[in-house]
C-alpha positions as CSV (number, residue, x, y, z in Angstrom):
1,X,380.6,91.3,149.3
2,X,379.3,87.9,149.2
3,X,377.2,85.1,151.1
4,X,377.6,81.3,150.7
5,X,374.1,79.8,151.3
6,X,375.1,76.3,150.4
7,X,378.0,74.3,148.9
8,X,376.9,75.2,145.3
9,X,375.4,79.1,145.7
10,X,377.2,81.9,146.6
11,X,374.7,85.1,146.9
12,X,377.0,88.6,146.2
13,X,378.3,90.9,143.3
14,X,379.9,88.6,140.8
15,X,377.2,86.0,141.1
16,X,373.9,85.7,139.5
17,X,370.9,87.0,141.2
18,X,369.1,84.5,143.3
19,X,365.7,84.8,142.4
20,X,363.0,83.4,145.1
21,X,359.1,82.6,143.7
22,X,357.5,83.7,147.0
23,X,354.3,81.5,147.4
24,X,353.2,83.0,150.9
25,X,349.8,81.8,151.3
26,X,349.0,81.9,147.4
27,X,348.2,78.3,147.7
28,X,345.0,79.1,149.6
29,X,344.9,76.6,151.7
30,X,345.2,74.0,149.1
31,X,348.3,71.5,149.1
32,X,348.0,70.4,145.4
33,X,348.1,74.3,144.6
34,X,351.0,74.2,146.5
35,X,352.9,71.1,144.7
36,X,351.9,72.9,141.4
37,X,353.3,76.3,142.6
38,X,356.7,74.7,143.7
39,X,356.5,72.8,139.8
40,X,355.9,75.9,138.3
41,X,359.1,77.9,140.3
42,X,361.4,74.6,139.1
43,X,360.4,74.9,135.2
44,X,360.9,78.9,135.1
45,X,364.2,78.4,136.8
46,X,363.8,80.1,139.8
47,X,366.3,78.8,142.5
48,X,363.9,78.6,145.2
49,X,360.3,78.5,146.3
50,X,359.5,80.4,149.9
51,X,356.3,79.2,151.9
52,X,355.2,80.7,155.0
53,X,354.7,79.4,158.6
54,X,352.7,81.2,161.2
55,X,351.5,80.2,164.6
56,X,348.4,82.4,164.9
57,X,347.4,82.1,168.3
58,X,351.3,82.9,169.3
59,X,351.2,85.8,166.6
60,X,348.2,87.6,167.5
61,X,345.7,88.4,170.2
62,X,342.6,86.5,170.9
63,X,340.4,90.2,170.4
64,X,342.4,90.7,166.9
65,X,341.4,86.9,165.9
66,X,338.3,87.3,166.8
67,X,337.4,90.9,164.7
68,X,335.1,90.1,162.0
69,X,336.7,89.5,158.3
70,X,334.5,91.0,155.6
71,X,336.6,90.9,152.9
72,X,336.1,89.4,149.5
73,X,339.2,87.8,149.5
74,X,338.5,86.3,152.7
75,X,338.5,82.2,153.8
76,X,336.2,82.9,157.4
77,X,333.9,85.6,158.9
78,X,336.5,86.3,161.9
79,X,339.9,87.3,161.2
80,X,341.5,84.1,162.7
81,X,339.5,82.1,160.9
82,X,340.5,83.5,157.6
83,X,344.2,82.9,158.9
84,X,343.8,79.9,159.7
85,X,342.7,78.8,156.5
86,X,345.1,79.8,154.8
87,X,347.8,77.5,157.4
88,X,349.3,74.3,156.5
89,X,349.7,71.5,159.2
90,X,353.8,70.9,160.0
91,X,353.1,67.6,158.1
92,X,352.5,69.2,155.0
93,X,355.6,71.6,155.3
94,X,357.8,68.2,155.7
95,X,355.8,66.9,152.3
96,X,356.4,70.1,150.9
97,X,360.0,70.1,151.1
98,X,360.9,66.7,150.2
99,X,359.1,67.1,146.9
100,X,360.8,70.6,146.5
101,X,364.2,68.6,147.3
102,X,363.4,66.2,144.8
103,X,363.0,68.3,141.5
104,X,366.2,70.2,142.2
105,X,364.3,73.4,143.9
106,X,365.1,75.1,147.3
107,X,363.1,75.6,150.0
108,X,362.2,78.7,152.3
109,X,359.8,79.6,154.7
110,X,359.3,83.1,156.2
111,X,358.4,82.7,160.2
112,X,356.4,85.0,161.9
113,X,356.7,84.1,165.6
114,X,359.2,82.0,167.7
115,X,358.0,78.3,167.5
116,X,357.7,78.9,164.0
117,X,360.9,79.8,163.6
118,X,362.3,76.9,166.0
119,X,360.1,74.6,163.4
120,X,361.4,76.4,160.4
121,X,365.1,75.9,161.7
122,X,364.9,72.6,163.9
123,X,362.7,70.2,161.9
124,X,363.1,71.8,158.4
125,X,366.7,73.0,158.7
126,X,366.2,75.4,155.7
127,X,369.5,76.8,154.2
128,X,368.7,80.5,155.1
129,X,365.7,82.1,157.4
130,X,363.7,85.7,156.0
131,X,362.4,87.8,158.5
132,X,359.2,89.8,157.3
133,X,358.9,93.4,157.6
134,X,356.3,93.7,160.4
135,X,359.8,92.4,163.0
136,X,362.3,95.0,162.4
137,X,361.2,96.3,165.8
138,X,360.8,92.8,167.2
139,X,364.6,92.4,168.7
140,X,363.4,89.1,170.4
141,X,362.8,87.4,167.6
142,X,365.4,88.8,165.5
143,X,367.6,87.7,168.3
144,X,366.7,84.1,167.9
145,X,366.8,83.9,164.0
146,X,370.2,85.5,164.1
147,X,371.5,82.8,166.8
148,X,370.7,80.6,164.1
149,X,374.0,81.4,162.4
150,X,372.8,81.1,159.2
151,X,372.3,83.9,156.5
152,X,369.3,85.7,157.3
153,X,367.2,88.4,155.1
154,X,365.4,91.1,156.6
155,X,362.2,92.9,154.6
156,X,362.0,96.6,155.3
157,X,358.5,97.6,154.6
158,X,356.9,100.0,157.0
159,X,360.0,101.1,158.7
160,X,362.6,104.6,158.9
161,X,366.3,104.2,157.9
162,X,367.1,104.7,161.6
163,X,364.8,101.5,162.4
164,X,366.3,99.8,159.6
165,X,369.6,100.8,160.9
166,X,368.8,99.6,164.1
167,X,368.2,96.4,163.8
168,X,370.6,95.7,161.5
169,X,373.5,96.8,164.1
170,X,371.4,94.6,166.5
171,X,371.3,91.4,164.2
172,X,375.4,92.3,163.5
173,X,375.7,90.9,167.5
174,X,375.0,87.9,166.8
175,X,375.3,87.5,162.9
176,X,377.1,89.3,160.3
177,X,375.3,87.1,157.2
178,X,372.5,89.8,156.5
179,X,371.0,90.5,153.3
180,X,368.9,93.9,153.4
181,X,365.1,93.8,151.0
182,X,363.9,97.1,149.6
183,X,360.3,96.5,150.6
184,X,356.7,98.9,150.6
185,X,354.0,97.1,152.5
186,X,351.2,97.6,150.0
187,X,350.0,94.8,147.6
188,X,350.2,95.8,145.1
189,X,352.3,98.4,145.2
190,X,352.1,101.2,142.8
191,X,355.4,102.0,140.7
192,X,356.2,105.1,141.9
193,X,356.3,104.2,145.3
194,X,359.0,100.6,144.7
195,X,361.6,103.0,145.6
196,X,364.5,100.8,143.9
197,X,367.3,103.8,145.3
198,X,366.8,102.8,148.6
199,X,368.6,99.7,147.5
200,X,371.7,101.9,146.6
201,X,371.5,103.7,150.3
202,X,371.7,100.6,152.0
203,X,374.4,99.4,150.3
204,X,376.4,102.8,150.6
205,X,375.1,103.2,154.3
206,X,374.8,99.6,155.9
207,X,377.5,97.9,154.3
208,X,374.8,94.8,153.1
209,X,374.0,93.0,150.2
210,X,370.7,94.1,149.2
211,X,367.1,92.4,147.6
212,X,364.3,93.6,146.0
213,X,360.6,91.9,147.7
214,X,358.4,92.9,144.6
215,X,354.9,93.7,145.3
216,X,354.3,95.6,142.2
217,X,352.1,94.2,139.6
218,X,354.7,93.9,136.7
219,X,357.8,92.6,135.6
220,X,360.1,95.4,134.6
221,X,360.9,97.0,138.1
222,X,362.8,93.8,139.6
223,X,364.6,93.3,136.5
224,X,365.9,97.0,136.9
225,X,366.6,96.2,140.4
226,X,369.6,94.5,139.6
227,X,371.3,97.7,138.1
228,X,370.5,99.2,141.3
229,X,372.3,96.5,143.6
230,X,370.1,93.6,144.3
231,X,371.8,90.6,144.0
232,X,368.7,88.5,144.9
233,X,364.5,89.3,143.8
234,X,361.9,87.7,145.3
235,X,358.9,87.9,143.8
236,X,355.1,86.7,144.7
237,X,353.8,84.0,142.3
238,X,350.8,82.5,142.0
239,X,349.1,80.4,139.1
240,X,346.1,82.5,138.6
241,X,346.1,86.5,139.9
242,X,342.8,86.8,139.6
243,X,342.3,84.0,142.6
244,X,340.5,84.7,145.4
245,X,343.6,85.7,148.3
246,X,345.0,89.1,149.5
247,X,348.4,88.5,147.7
248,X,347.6,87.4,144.0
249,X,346.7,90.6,142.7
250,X,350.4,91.7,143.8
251,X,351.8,88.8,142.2
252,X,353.1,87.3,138.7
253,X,352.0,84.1,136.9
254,X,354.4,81.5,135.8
255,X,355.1,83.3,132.3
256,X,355.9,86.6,134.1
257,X,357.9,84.7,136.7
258,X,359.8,83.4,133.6
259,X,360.5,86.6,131.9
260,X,361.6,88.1,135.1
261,X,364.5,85.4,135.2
262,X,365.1,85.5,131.3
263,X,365.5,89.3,131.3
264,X,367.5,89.3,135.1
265,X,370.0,86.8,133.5
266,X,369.9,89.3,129.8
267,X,370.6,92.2,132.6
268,X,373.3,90.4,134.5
269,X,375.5,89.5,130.7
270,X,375.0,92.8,129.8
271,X,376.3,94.7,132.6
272,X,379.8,93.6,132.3
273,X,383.0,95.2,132.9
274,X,383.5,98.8,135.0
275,X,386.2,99.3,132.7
276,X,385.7,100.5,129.3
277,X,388.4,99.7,126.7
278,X,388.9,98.5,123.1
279,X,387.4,94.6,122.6
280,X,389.6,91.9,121.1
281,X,386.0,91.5,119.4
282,X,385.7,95.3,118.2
283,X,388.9,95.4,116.7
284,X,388.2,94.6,112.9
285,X,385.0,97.5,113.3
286,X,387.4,99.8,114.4
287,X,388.7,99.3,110.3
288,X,385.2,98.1,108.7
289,X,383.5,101.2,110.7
290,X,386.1,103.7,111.4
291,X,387.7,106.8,109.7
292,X,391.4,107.5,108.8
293,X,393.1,110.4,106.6
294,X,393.0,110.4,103.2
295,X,394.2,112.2,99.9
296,X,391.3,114.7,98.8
297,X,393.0,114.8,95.6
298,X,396.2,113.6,94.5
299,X,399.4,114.2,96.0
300,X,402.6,114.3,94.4
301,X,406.3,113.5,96.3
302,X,407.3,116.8,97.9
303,X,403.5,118.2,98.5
304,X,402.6,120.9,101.7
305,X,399.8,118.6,103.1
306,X,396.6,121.2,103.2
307,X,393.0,121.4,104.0
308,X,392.9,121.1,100.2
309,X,394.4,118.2,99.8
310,X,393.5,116.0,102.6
311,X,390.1,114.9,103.9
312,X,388.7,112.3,106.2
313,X,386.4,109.3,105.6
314,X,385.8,105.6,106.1
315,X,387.1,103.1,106.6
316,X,390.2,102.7,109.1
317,X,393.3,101.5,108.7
318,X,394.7,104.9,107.9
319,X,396.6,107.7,109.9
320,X,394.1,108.3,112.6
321,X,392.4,111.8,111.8
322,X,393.3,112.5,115.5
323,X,396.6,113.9,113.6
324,X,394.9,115.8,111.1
325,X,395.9,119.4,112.5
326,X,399.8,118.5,113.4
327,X,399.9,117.4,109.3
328,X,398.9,120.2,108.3
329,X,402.0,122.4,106.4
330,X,404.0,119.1,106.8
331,X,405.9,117.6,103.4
332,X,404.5,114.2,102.1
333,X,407.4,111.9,100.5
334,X,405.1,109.7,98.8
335,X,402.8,109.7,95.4
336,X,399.4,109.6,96.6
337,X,396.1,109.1,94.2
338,X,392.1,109.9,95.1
339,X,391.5,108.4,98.6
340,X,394.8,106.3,99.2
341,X,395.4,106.3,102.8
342,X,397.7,108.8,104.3
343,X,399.8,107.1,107.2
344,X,402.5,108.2,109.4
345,X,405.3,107.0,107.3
346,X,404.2,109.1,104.5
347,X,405.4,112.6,106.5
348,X,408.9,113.3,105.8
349,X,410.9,112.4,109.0
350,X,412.3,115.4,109.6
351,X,408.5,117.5,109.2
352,X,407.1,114.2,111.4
353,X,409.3,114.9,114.2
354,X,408.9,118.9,114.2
């Protein structure tokens, strides 16, 4: 299986992962955070950068807005104010992507309602759209991402399999590009509840490529989601985890960012072949390392080869000891000292083909 996102990337099972540094709101409302985010993603070597674009008044209702927002890692004392904070004029997005563009990085944006999505599409014309979790069950929009015709990942935190499943035979209407995320709506998430299998149900079940969204706290669990499908990780990244935000704590700094790609791409070389066989490379270990059989003592022309007179040890190059047994009680027509090699020519023809 495989997606081509653009004339140089193909996303699927004999490519690299494609690993996304999902900013979110980790810029806090600040757009030289944000420049220095998207610089950090380009010099770890992440192959994009994912913002994201909300139109809270279209999003949410005015008595959810207005609830007050006590939280320490709160930007206002009502809930709306707090998300609107945290929102970047369209403006900015433009900015954002043209400097993205020009350091070589790609840019995303996750939409959470329909006119950002029309923005995200329309005026940004990003090369693939992400659908968060919360809008499995939101067939409208999903509707109007998929009409979009472009590949399009769907997060899966908070929902069944039969949700999951759902949609994605909904989206499969309109648009067959889909790329599944293992997701658990907590941030962070523990360990133990990543759930990295599910990866290998959807695959098996769905008939998708699969990603992991990482909200744990480490490093180790998206690498080791590659061994369990994912062909692309996205993981949050900030520049300081312990800034003020709700998403920092559940993301990695640019060093963590980095080993996640460095031990990804260590994962992806050493994976390798399904089939297992003899290397060209292996070849002179299989003498320097291996075992052949050998003259316990010495031999003379004529000899009943025994359990007496024959032994194994290093190195190859000999009769393989995998003919030990048949030798046995077999004439030997050659002289043979302490240790000299005992190969297949030595057995008198007619005892070698008895």
């Amino acid at each position: 299986m495989e997606i081509r996102i653009s004339k140089e990337r193909i996303i699927g099972d004999k490519n690299p992962a494609y690993i996304i540094a999902e900013v979110g709101i980790n810029h806090n409302g600040d757009f030289t955070i944000a420049k220095k985010l998207i610089e950090e993603a380009k010099k770890v070597g992440a192959d994009a950068v994912k913002f994201q674009k909300r139109n809270i008044d279209e999003m949410y209702t005015k008595k959810f807005l207005d609830q007050p927002y006590k939280k320490e890692g709160s930007f206002g004392i009502t809930y709306g104010e707090h998300k609107r904070y945290l929102e970047f004029p369209e403006d900015k997005f433009h900015e954002l992507k043209d400097f993205a563009e020009s350091i070589g990085i790609t840019f995303l944006v996750s939409g959470f309602d329909f006119s950002s999505f029309d923005f995200i599409e329309n005026d940004l014309n990003v090369i693939m759209h992400k659908i968060p979790s919360p809008f499995i069950s939101h067939y409208p929009l999903l509707k109007q991402v998929a009409l979009y015709h472009k590949p399009l990942i769907l997060s899966t935190g908070m929902h069944s399999f039969t949700e999951i499943l759902n949609a994605v035979t909904f989206i499969r209407k309109y648009n067959t590009q889909v790329i599944l995320f293992q997701a658990t709506t907590l941030y962070p998430c523990p360990d133990e509840l990543a759930n990295l299998n599910v990866l290998k149900t959807f695959r098996k079940e769905l008939n998708v490529l699969v990603g992991y969204s990482s909200h744990d706290k480490g490093i180790i669990l998206p690498v080791a989601a590659i061994n369990h499908g994912a062909c692309v990780i996205e993981k949050h990244f900030t520049l300081d985890r312990t800034m003020k935000g709700p998403d920092h704590a559940a993301s990695v700094e640019p060093r963590g960012l980095e080993l996640i790609i460095k031990y990804v791409r260590c994962v992806e070389r050493g994976s390798g072949s399904f089939e297992k066989s003899v290397l060209s490379e292996e070849e002179p270990q299989r003498i320097k390392y291996g075992v052949s059989i050998v003259a316990k003592t010495e031999i003379k022309v004529g000899s009943i080869l025994t359990v007496d007179n024959l032994t194994v040890k290093c190195p190859g190059g000999g009769s393989s000891p995998t003919n030990f047994y048949s030798f046995l009680g077999k004439k030997i027509n050659k002289n043979l000292k302490k240790d000299d090699f005992l190969q297949d020519e030595y057995i008198e023809e007619s005892q070698a083909n008895k």
